[in-house]
N, CA, C and O of each residue as an XYZ file, in Angstrom:
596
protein
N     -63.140    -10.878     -3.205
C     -62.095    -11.851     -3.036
C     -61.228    -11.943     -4.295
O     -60.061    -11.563     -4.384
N     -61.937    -12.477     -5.207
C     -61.333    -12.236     -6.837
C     -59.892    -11.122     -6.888
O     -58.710    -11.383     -7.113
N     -60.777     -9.438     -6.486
C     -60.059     -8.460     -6.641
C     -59.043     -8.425     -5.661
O     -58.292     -7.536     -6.063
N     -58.479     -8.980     -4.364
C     -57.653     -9.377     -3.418
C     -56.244     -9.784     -4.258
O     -55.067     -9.425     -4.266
N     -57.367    -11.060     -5.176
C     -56.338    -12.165     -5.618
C     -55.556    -11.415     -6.742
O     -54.355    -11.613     -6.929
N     -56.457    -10.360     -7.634
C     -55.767    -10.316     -8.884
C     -54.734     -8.979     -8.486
O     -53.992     -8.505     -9.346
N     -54.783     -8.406     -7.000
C     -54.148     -6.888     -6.491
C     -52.961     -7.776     -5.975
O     -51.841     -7.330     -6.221
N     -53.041     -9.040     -5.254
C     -51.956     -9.974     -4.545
C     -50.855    -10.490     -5.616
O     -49.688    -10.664     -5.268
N     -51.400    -10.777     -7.246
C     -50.949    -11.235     -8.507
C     -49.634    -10.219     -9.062
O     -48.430    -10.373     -9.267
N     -50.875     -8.831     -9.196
C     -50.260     -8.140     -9.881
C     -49.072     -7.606     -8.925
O     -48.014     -7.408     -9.522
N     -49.074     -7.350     -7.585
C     -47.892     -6.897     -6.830
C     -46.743     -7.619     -6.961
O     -45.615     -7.183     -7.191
N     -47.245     -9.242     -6.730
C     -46.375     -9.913     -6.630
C     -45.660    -10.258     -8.344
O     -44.705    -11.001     -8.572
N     -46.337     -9.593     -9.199
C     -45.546     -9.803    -10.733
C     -44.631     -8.456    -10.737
O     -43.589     -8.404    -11.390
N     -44.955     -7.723    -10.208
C     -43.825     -6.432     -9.997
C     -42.886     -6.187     -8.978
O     -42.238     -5.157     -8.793
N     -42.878     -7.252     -8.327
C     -41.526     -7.729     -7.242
C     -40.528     -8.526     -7.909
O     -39.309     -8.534     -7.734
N     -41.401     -9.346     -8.879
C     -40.955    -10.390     -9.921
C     -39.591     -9.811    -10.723
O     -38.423    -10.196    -10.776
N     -40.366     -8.641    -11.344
C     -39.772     -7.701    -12.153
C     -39.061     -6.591    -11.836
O     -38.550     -6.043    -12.812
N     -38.839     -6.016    -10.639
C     -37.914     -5.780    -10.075
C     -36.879     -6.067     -9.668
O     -35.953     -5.268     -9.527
N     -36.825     -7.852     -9.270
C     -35.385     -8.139     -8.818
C     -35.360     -8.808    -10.083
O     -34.592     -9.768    -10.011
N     -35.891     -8.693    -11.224
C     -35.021     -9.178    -12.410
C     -34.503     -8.032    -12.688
O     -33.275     -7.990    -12.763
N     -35.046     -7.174    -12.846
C     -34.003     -6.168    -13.570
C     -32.516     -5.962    -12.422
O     -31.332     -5.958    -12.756
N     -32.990     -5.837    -11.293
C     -31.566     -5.456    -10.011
C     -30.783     -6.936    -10.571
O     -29.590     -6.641    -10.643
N     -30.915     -7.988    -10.875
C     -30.236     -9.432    -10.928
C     -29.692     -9.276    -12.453
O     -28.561     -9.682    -12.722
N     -30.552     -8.655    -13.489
C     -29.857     -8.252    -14.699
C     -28.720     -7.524    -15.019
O     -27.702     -7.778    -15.663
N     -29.145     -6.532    -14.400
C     -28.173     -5.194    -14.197
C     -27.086     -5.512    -13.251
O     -26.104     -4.779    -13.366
N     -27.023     -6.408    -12.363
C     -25.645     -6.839    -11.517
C     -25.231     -7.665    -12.428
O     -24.007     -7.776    -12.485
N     -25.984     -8.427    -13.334
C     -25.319     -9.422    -14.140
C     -24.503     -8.703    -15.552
O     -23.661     -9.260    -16.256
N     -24.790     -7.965    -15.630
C     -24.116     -7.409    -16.613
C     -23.024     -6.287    -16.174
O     -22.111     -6.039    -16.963
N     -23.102     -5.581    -14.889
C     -22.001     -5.152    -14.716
C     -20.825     -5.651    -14.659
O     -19.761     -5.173    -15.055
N     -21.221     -7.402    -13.753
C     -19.820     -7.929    -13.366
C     -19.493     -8.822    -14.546
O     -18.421     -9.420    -14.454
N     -20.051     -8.978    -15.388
C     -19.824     -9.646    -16.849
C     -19.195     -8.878    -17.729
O     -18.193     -9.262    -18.332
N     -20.011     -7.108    -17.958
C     -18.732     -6.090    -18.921
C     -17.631     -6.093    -18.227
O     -16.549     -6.399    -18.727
N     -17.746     -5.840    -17.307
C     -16.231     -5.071    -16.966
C     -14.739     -6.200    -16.457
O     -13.753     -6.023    -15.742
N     -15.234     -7.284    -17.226
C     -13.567     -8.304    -16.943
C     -13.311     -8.729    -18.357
O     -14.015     -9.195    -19.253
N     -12.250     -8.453    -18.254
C     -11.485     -8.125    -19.674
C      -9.743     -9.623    -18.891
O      -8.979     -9.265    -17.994
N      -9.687    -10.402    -19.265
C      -8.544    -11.240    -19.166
C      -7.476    -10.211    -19.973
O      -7.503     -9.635    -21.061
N      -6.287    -10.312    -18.580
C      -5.014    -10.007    -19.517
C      -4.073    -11.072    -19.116
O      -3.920    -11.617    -18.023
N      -3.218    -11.321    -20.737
C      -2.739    -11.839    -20.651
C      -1.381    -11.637    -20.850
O      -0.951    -12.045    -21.929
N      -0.506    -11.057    -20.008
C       1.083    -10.444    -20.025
C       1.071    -10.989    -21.110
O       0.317    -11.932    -21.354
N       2.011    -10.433    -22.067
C       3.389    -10.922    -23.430
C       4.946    -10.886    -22.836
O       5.875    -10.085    -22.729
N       4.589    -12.460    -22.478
C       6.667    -12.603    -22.178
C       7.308    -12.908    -22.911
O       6.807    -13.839    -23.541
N       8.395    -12.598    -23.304
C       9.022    -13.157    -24.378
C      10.466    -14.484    -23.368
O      10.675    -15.681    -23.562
N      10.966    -13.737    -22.613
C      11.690    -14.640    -22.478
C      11.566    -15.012    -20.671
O      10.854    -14.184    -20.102
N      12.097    -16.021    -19.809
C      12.177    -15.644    -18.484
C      13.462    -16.166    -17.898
O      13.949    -17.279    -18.097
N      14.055    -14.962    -16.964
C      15.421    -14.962    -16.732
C      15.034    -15.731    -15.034
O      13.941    -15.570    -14.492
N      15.930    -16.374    -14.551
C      16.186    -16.996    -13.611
C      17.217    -16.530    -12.456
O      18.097    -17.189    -11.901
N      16.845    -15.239    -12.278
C      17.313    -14.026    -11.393
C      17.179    -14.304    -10.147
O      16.109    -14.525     -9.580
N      18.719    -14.304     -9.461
C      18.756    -14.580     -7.863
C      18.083    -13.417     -7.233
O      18.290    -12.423     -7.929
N      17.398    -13.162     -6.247
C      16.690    -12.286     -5.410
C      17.314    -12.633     -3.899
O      17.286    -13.756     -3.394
N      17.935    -11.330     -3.227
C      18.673    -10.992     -2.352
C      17.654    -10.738     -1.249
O      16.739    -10.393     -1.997
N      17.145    -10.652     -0.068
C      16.504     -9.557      1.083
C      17.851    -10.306      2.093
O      18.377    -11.393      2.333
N      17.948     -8.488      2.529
C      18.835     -8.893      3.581
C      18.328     -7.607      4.888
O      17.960     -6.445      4.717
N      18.444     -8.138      5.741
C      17.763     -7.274      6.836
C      18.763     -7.037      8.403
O      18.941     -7.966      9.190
N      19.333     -5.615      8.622
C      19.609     -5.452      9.956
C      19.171     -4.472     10.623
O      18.783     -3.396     10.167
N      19.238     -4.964     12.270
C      18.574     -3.193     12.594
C      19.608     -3.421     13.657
O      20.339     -4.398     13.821
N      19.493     -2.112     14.465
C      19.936     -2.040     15.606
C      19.217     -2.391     17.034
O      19.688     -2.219     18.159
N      17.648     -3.057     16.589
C      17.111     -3.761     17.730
C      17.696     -5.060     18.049
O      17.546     -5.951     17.213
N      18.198     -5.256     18.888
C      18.390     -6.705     19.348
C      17.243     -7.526     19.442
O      17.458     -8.724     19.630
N      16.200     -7.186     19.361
C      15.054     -8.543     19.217
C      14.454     -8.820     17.912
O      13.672     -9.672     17.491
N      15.211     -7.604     17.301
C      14.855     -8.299     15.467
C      16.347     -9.395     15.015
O      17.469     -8.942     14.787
N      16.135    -10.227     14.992
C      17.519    -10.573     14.419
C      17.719    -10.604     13.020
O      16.766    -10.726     12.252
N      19.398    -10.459     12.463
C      19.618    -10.316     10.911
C      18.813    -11.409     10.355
O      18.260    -12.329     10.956
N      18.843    -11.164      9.183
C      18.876    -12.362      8.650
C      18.970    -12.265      6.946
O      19.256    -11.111      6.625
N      18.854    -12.903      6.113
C      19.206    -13.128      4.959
C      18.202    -13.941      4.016
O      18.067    -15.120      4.340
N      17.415    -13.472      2.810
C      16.671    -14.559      2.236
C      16.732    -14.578      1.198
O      16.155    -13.775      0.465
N      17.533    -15.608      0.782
C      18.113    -15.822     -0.743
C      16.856    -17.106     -1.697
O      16.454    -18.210     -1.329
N      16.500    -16.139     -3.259
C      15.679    -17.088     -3.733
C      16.028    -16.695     -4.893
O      16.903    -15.831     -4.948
N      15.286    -17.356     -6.471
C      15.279    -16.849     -7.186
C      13.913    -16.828     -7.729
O      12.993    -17.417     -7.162
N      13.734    -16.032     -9.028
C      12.565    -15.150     -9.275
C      11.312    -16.801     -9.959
O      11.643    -17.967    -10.170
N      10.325    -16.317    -10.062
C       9.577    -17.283    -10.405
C       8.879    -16.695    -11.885
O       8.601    -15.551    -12.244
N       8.739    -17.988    -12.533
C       8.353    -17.461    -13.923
C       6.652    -17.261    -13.460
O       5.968    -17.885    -12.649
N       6.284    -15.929    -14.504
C       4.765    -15.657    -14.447
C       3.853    -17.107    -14.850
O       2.874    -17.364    -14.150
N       4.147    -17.848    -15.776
C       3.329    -18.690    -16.326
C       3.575    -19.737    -15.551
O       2.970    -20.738    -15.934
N       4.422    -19.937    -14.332
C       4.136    -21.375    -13.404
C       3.395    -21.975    -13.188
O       2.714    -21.574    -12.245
N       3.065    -22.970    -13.664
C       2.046    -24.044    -13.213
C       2.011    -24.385    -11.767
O       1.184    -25.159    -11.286
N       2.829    -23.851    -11.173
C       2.642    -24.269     -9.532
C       2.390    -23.450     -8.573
O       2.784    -22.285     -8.507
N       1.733    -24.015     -7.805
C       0.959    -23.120     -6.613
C       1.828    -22.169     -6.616
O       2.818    -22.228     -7.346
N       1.589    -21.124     -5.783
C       2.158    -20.021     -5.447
C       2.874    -20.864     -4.115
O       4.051    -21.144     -4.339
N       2.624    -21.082     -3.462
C       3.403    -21.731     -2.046
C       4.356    -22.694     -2.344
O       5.419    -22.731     -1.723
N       4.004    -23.710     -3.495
C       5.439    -24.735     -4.040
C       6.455    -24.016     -5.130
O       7.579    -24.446     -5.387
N       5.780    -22.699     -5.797
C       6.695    -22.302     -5.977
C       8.031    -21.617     -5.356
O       9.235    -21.705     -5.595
N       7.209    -20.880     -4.426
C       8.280    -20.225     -3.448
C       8.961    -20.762     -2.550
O       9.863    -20.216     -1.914
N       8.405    -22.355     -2.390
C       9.421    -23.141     -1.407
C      10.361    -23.693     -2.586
O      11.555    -23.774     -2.297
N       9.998    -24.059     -3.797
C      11.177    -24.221     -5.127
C      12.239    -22.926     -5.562
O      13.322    -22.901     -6.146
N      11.438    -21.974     -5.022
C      13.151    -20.750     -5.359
C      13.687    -20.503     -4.564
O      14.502    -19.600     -4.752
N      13.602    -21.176     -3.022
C      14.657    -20.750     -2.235
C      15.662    -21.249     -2.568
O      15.543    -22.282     -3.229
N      17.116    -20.729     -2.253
C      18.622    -20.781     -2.769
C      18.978    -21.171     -1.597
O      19.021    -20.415     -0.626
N      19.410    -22.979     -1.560
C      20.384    -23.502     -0.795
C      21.969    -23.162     -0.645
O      22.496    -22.478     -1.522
N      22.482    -23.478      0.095
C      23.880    -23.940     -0.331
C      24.936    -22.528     -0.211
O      26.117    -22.620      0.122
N      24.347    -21.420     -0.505
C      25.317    -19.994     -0.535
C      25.629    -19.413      0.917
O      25.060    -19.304      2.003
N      27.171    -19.020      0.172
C      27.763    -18.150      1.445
C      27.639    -16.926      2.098
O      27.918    -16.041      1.289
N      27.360    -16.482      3.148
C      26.653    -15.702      3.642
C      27.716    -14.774      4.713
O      28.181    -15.136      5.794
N      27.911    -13.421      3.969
C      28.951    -12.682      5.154
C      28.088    -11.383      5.237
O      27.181    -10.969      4.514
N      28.695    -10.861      6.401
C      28.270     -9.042      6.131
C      29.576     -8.512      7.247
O      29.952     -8.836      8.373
N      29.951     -7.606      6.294
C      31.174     -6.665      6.837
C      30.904     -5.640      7.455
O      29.951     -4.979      7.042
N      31.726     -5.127      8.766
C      31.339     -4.072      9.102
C      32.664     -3.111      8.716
O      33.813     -3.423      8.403
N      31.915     -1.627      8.897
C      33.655     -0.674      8.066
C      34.220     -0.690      9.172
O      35.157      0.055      8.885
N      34.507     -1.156     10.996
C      35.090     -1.286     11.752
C      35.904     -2.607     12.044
O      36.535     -2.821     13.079
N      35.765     -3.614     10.767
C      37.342     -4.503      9.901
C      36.473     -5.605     11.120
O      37.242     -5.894     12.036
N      35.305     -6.131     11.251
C      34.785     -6.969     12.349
C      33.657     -7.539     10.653
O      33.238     -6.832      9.736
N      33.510     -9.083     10.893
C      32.645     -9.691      9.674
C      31.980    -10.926     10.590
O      32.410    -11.602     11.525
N      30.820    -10.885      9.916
C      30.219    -11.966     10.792
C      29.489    -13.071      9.673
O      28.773    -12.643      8.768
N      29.667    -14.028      9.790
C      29.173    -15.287      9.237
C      27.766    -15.850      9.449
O      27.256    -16.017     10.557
N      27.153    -16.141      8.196
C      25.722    -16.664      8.716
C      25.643    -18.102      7.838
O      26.319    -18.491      6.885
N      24.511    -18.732      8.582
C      24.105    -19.927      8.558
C      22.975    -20.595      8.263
O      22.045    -20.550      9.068
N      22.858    -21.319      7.080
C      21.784    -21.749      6.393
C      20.502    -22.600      7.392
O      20.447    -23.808      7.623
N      19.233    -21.159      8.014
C      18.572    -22.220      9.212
C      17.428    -23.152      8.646
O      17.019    -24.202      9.141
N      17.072    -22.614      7.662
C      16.330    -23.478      6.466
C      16.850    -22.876      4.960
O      17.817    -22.280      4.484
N      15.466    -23.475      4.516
C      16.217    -23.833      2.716
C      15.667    -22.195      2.227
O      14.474    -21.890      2.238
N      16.770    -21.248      1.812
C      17.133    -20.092      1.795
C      17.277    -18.991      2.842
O      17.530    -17.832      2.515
N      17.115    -19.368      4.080
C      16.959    -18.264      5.008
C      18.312    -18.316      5.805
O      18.507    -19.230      6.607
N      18.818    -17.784      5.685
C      20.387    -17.312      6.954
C      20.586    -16.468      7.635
O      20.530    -15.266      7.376
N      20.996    -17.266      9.154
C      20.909    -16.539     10.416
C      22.120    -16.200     10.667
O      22.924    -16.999     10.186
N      22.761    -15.001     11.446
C      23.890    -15.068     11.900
C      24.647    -16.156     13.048
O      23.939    -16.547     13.976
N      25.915    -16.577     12.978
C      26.380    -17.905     13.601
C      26.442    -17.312     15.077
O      26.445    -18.094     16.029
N      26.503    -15.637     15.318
C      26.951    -15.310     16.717
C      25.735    -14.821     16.956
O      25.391    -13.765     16.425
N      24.943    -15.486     17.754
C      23.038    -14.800     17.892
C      23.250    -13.723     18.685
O      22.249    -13.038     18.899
N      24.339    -13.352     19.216
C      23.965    -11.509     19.403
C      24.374    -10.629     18.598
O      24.418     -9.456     18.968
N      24.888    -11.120     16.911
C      25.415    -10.385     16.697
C      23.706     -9.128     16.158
O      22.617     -9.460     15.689
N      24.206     -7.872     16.497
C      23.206     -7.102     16.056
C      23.594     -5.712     15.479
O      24.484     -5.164     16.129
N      23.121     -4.997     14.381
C      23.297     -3.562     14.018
C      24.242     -3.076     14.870
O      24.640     -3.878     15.715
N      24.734     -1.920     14.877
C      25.059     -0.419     15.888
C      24.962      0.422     14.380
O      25.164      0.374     13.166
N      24.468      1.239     15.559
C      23.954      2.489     14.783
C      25.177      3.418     14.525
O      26.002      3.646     15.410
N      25.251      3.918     13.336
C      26.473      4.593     12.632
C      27.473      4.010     11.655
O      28.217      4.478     10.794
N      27.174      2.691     12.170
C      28.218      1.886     11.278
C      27.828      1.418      9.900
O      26.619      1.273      9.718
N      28.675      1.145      8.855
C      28.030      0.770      8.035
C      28.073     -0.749      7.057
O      29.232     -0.916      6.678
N      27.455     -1.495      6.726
C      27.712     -2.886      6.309
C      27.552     -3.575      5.086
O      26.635     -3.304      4.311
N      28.211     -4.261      4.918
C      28.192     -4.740      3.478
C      28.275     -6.138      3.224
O      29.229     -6.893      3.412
N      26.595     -6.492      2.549
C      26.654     -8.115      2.033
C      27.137     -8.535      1.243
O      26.841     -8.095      0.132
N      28.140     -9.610      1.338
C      28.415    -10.881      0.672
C      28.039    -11.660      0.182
O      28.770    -12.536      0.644
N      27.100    -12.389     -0.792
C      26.920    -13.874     -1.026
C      27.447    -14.227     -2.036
O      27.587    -13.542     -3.049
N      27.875    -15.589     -1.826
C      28.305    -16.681     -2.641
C      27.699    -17.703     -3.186
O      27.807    -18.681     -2.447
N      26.971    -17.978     -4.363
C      25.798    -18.985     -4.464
C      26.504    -18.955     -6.403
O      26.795    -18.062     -7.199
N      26.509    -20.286     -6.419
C      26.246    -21.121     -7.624
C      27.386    -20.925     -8.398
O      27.338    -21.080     -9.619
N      29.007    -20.409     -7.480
C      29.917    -19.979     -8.347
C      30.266    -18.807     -8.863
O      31.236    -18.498     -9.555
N      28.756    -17.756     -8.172
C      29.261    -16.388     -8.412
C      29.092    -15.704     -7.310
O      28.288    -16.221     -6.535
N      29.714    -14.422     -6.863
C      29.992    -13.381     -5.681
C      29.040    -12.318     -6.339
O      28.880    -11.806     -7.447
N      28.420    -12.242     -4.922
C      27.266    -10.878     -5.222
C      27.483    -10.139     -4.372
O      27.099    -10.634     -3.312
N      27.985     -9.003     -4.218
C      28.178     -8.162     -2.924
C      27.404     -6.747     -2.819
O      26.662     -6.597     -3.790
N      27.376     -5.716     -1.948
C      26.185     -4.761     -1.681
C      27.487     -3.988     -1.767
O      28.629     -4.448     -1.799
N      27.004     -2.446     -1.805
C      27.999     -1.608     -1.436
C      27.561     -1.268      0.089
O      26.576     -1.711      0.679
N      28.604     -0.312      0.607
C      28.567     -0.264      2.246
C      27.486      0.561      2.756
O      27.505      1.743      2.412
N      26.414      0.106      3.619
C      25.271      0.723      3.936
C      25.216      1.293      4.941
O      25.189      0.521      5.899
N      25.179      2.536      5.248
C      24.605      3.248      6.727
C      23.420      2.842      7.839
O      22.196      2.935      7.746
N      23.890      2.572      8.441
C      22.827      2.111      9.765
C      22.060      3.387     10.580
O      22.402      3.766     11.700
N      20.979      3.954      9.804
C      20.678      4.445     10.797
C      19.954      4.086     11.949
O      19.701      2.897     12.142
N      19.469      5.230     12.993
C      18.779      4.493     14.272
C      17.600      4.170     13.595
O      17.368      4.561     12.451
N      16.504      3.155     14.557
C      15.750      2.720     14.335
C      14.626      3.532     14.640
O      15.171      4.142     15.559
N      13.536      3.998     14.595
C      12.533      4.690     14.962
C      12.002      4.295     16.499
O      11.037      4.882     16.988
């Protein structure tokens, strides 16, 4: 019985010592290998950011999403920041090279829809954004439409 107990001891002190070492050795992998970086900014610019999107599907509609850039060191969520850089208030055109321009419309706070909801792509033509925000004109040069896949 004795010899049961001291064969039941010793197994169970080398199970012991097995998942210490597997619990050591995970502990020290995920402990070396994180190193904090910490970017060096020197300054941060407050850069308008443009997406502007057309296709020639009629069930994608244009649209427009005006924001500006967010500083790396923000103290604010990622989600209040990005509802804080959307760009109210700017004017919103896109030209086509067939002398036809269509107007869009602020449907929330940075996003603009076109005012004519069919207006959509054609393929071949080519277009060019407008915006107007904060007193200055930002325009695209004229873009080719190709077909859509």
């Amino acid at each position: 019985m004795e010899f049961r107990f001291l064969l039941l001891a010793t197994t169970l002190n080398w199970e012991i010592m097995r998942l210490s070492k597997f619990l050591l050795i995970i502990f020290l992998v995920l402990n070396s290998c994180i190193e904090s970086f910490v970017p060096e900014t020197s300054d941060y610019d407050d850069v308008l950011f443009i997406e502007a999107q057309i296709t020639d599907d009629p069930s994608i509609p244009p649209h427009v999403i005006i924001s500006k850039t967010i500083s790396i060191t923000s103290e604010e969520t990622p989600v209040t920041a990005r509802n804080n850089s959307m760009v109210s208030g700017a004017t919103v055109t896109i030209d086509c090279d067939d002398g036809s321009s269509y107007s869009f419309f602020e449907a929330e706070a940075g996003r603009y829809l076109p005012i004519d909801p069919l207006f959509s792509g054609v393929t071949g033509n080519s277009y060019k954004l407008t915006v107007l925000s904060e007193g200055e004109t930002y325009e695209s040069s004229l873009e080719y439409l190709s077909p859509s896949p």
